[in-house]
C-alpha positions in Angstrom: 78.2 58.1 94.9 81.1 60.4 93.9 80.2 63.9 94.7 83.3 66.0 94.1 83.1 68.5 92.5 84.8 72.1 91.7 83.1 74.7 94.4 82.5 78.5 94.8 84.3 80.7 97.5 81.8 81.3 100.6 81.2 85.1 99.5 80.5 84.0 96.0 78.0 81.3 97.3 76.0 84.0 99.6 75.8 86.2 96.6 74.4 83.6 94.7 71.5 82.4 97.6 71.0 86.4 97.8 70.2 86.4 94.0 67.7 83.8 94.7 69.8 80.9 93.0 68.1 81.1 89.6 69.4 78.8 87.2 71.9 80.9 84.2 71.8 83.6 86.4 74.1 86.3 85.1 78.0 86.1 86.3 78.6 88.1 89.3 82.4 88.8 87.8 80.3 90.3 84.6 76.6 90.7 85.5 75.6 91.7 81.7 76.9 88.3 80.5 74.6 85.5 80.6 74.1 81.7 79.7 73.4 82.7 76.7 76.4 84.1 75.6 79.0 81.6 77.9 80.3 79.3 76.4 83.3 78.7 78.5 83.7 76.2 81.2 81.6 76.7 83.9 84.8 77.4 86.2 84.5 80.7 84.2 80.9 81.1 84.4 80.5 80.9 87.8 83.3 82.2 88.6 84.7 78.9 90.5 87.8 78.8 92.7 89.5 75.8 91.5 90.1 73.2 94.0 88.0 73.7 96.6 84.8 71.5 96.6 81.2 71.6 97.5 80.7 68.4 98.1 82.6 64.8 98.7 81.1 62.1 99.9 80.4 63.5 103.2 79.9 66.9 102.6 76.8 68.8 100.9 75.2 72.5 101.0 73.9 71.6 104.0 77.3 70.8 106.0 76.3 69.0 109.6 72.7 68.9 108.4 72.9 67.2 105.0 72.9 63.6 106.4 69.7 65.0 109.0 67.7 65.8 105.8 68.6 63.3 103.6 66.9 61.0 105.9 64.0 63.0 105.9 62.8 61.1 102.7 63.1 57.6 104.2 64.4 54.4 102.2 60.8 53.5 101.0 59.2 55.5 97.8 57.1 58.2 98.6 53.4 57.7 99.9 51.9 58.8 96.1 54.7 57.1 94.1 53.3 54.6 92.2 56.4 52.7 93.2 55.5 52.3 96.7 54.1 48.6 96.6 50.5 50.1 98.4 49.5 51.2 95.1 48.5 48.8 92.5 45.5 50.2 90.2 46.8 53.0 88.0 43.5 54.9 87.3 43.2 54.9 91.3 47.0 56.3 91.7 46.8 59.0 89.2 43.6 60.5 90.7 45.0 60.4 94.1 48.2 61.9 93.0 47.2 64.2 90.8 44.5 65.8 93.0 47.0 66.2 96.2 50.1 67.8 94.1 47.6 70.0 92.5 46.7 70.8 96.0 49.7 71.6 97.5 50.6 73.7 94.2 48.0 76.0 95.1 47.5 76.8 92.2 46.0 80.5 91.7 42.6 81.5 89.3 43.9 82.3 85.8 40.3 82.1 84.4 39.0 79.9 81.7 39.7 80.0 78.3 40.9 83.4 76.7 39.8 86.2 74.3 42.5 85.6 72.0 44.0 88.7 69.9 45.8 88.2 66.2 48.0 91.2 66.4 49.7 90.3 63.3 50.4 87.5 60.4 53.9 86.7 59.4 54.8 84.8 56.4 58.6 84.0 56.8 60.1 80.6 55.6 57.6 78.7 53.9 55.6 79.0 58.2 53.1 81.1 59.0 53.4 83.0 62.4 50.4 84.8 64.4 51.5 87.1 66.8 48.7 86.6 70.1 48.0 88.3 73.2 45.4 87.1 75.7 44.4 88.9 79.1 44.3 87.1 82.7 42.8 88.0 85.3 45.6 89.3 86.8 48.9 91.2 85.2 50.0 92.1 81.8 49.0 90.6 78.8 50.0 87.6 78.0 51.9 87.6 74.4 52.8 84.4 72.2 53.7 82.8 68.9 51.7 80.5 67.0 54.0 78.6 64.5 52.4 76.4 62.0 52.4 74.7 58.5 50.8 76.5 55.1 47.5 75.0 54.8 44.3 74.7 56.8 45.2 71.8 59.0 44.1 70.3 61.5 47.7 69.9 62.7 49.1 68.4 66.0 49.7 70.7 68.5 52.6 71.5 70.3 53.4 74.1 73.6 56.9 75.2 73.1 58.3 76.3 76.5 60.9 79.2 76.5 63.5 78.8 79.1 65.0 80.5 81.7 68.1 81.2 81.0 69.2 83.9 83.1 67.5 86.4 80.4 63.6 87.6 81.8 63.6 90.5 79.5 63.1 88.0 76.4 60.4 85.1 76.4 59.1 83.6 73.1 61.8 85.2 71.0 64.2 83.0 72.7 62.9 79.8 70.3 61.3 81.7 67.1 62.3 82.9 64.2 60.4 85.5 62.4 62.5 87.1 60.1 66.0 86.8 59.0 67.3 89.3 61.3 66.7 88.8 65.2 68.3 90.6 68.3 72.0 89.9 68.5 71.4 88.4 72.0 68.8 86.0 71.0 70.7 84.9 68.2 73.4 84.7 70.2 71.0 82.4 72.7 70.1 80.1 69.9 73.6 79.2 68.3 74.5 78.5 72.1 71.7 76.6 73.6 69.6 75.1 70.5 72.7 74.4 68.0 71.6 77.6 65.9 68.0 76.2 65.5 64.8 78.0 66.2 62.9 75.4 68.2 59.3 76.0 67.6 60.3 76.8 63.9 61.5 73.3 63.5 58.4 71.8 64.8 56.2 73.5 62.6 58.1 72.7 59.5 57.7 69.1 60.7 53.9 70.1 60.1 53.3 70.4 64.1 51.3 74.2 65.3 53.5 75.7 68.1 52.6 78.0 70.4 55.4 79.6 72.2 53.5 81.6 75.1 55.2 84.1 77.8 54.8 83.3 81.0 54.8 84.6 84.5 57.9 87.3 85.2 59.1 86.9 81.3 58.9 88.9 78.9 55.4 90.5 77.8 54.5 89.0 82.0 57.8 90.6 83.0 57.5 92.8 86.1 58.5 96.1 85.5 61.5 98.3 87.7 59.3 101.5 87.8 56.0 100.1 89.2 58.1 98.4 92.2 58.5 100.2 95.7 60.7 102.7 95.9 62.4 101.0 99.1 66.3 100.6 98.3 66.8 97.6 99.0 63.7 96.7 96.5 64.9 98.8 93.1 68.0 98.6 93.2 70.3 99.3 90.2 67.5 98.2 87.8 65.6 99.6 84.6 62.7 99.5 82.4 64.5 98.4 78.7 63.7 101.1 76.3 62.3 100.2 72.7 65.6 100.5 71.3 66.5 97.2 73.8 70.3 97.7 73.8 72.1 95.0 75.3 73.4 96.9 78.2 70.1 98.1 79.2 68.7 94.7 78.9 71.8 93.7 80.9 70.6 95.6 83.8 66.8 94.6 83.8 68.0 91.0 84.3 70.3 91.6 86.7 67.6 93.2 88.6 65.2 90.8 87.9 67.4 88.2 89.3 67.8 89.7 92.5 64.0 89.7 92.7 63.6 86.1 92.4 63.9 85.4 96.1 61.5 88.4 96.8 58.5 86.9 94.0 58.9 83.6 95.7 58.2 84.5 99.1 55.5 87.1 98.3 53.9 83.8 96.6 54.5 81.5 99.4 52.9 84.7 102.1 50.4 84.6 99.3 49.1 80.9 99.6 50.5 80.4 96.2 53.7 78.8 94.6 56.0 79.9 91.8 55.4 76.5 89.9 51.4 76.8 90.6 51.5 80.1 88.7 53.4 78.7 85.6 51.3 75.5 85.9 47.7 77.3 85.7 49.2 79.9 82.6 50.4 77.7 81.2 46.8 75.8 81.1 45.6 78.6 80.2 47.8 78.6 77.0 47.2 75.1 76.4 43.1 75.8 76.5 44.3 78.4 73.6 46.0 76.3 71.6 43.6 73.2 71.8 40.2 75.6 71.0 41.7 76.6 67.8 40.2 75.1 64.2 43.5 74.3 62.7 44.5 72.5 65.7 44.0 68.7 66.3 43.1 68.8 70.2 43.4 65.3 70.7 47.2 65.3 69.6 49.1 67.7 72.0 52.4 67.8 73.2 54.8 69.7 74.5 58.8 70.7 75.3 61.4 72.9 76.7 64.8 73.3 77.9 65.8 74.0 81.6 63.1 76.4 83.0 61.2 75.3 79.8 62.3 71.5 80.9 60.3 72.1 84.3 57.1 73.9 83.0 57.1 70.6 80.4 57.2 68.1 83.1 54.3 70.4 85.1 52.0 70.2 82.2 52.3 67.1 81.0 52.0 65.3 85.0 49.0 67.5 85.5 47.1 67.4 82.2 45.6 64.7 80.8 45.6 66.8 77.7 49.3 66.5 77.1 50.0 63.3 75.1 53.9 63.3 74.8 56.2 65.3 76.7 59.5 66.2 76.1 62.4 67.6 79.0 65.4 68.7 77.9 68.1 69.4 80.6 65.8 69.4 83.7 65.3 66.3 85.3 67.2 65.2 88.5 66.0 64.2 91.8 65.0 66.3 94.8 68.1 64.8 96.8 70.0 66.4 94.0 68.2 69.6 94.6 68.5 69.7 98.3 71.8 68.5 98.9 74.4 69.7 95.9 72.3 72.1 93.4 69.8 74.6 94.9 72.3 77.5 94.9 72.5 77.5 91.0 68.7 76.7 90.6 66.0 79.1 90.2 63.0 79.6 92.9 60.8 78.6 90.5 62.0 75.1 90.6 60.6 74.6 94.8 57.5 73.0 95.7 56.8 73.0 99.2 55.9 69.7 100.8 55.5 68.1 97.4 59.1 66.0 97.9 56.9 63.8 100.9 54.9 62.5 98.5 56.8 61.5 95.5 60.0 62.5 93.7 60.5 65.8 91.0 60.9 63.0 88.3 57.6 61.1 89.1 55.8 64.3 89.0 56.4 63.9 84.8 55.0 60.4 84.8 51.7 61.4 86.4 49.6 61.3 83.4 51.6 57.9 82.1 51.9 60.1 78.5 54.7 59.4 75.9 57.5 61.4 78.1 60.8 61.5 76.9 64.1 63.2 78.6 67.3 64.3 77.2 69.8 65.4 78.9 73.8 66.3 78.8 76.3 64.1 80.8 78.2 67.1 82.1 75.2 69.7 82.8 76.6 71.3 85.3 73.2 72.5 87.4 72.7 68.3 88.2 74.5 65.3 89.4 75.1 63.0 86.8 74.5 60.3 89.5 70.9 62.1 90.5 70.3 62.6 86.7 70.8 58.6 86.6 68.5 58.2 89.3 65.7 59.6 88.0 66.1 57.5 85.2 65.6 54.6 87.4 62.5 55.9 89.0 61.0 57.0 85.9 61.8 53.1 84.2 60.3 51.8 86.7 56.7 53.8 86.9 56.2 52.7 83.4 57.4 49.3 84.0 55.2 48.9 86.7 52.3 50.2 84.9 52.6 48.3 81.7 53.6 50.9 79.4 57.7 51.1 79.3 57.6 51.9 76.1 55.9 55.4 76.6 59.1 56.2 78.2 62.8 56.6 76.9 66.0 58.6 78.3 69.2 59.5 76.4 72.0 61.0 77.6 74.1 62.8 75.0 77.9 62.9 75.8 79.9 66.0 76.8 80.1 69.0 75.0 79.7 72.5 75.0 77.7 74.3 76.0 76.8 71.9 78.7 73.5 72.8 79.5 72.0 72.1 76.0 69.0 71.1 73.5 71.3 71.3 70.7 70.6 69.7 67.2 71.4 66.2 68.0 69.0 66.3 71.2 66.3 67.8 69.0 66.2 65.1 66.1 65.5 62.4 69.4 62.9 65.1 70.2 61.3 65.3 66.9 61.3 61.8 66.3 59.4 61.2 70.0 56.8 63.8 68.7 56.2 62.2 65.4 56.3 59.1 67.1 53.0 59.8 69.9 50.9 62.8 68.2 51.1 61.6 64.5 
């Protein structure tokens, strides 16, 4: 494999694992610019010193120790990968797999189904949008967007993800539309990262109901800069956005609520929990909200998302049997990939503790054998093309080995910019999956 690669200087790199690593974390030469608004090479972005390197072929994050834990995984598939030759009956390797991620997820209570809240009806290009909010047990309110056709239904239903981004302050606005003006940074976020398209607004015109939920740290579920400690080292520099949300405020929450990453995750590790266990069981939680609903057809569910959006998407569709067709954009790669060349860009709420023994991040997707399709851009910069590639492999041949390759297809789309994408062209493959497995 060829592994070389531009690099960051050594201070710039220890900023970065200080920040917590999150993927589209703001610039450190700008911290009020964010993916969102780059759309320079990510030399710029990152602020990359030319000609060194990260990594050749014998040299990863990990220096003297990369070779040490890239043995760890062994040359055999994993003991719950359905492509380790002791597993032969499906049924039998889904439960089994299924019940010990879960487990080591830990996945916290989030209650049953909730009290749901129509805050408002918007009528806005031929779509009707509720705006929802629903209370867990534990937190803020949870606010959303449900995007659907005129008419009573029952439609399809889709879970739109919102990525990460770099940008906590915003959720759900990050793939609506709801009028024809919108915040100059989410506009901004959409003509860069979804080719000027408002994702869930697509969907529904494509006569799908999309619910575009906050989730954990985002948004509505954001944590807020005055109810932290007031130890130093904790606040920080940050802010609570004011309704007026001027870019330069919202500048600073993020850049705040970047440095907390690494501070969330291991509170949630001391608390028994992890950061994709939270997401998995709100997002659950959502999809229990989206399935009870009359103008819903709850046995034709889906759902999609880019990047942080990309890893919620393969959570929910491994890990419910609900999900019928899944769709990752930019987020799938291998946990070599991970381990050895990415984890400084990548956001804590990518890590799942002990869960790499047992099978690969890719097979994770396949779990429930649903219609799962992955797009993905040759030159993201947050993966290895090579990893990327290999998780192809390993996904082709779960569904070959369980009789259903045609529930799976990847396509890689070739370089452009941005590089870390769900742009048009990536959409219509996405659209076409959709209509394909929940219509």
């Amino acid at each position: 494999m060829d592994n070389s690669k531009k690099g960051i200087s050594r201070r710039k790199f220890v900023e970065y694992a200080a920040l917590g690593g999150a993927a589209g974390l703001t610039a450190l030469s700008n911290p009020y610019r964010t993916l969102a608004a780059a759309e320079s090479p990510e030399a710029e972005l990152l602020n990359v010193e030319t000609g060194s390197s990260i990594s050749s072929t014998d040299k990863t994050l990990l220096g003297a120790y990369g070779q040490w834990t890239d043995g760890l995984f062994g040359d055999e598939p994993g003991e719950l990968s359905f492509r380790n030759s002791a597993w032969s009956d499906v049924e039998a390797w889904k439960t089994a797999a299924q019940e010990r991620v879960i487990e080591l997820l830990a996945i916290p209570d989030s209650g049953g189904t909730p009290s749901v809240t129509v805050n408002d009806t918007i009528n806005y290009d031929g779509l009707v949008i509720e705006d929802l909010s629903w209370q867990l047990p534990y937190g803020p309110e949870t606010r959303a967007y449900l995007v659907k056709p005129t008419g009573p239904g029952p439609f399809p239903g889709i879970i739109a993800m919102h990525d990460h981004g770099g940008n906590k302050y915003f959720g759900r606005r990050k793939i609506v539309r709801t009028s024809d003006s919108m915040h100059t940074m989410m506009e901004s976020h959409q003509n860069s990262f979804y080719g000027g398209r408002a994702l869930a607004n697509e969907l529904a015109k494509l006569g799908f109901a999309v619910l575009v939920p906050d989730v954990f740290t985002f948004a509505s579920r954001r944590m807020l800069w005055s109810e932290t400690t007031n130890r130093p080292e904790v606040r920080g520099n940050g802010l609570d956005v004011s309704s007026a949300e001027s870019s330069s405020d919202i500048g600073r929450y993020n850049t705040w609520a970047a440095q907390m990453e690494h501070i969330v995750a291991k509170s949630l590790f001391s608390a028994g929990t992890t950061w994709p266990g939270v997401f998995l069981g709100e997002d659950k939680r959502a999809l229990d909200v989206l399935a009870a609903r009359a103008d819903v057809d709850a046995d034709n569910l889906g759902c999609v998302g880019l990047s942080g959006g990309g890893l919620r998407t393969v959570m929910l569709t491994g890990l419910d049997s609900r999900i019928k067709a899944g769709v990752c954009a930019g987020m799938m790669t291998t946990w070599r990939d991970y381990m050895l060349y990415h984890s400084f860009i990548h956001t804590w709420m990518a890590f799942m503790p002990h869960v790499p023994r047992y099978l690969d991040y890719s097979e994770i997707f396949a779990l429930n054998l649903s219609g799962c399709l992955v797009v993905n851009s040759e030159n993201d910069f947050l993966f290895e093309l090579e990893e990327m590639k290999e998780a192809e492999k390993i996904l082709e041949e779960v569904y070959d080995k369980a009789g259903s390759p045609e529930k799976f297809k990847c396509q890689f789309f070739p370089p452009g910019s941005p590089r870390h994408r769900f742009d048009g062209d990536m959409q219509d493959v996405a659209y076409d999956w959709f209509e394909q497995w929940l219509k």
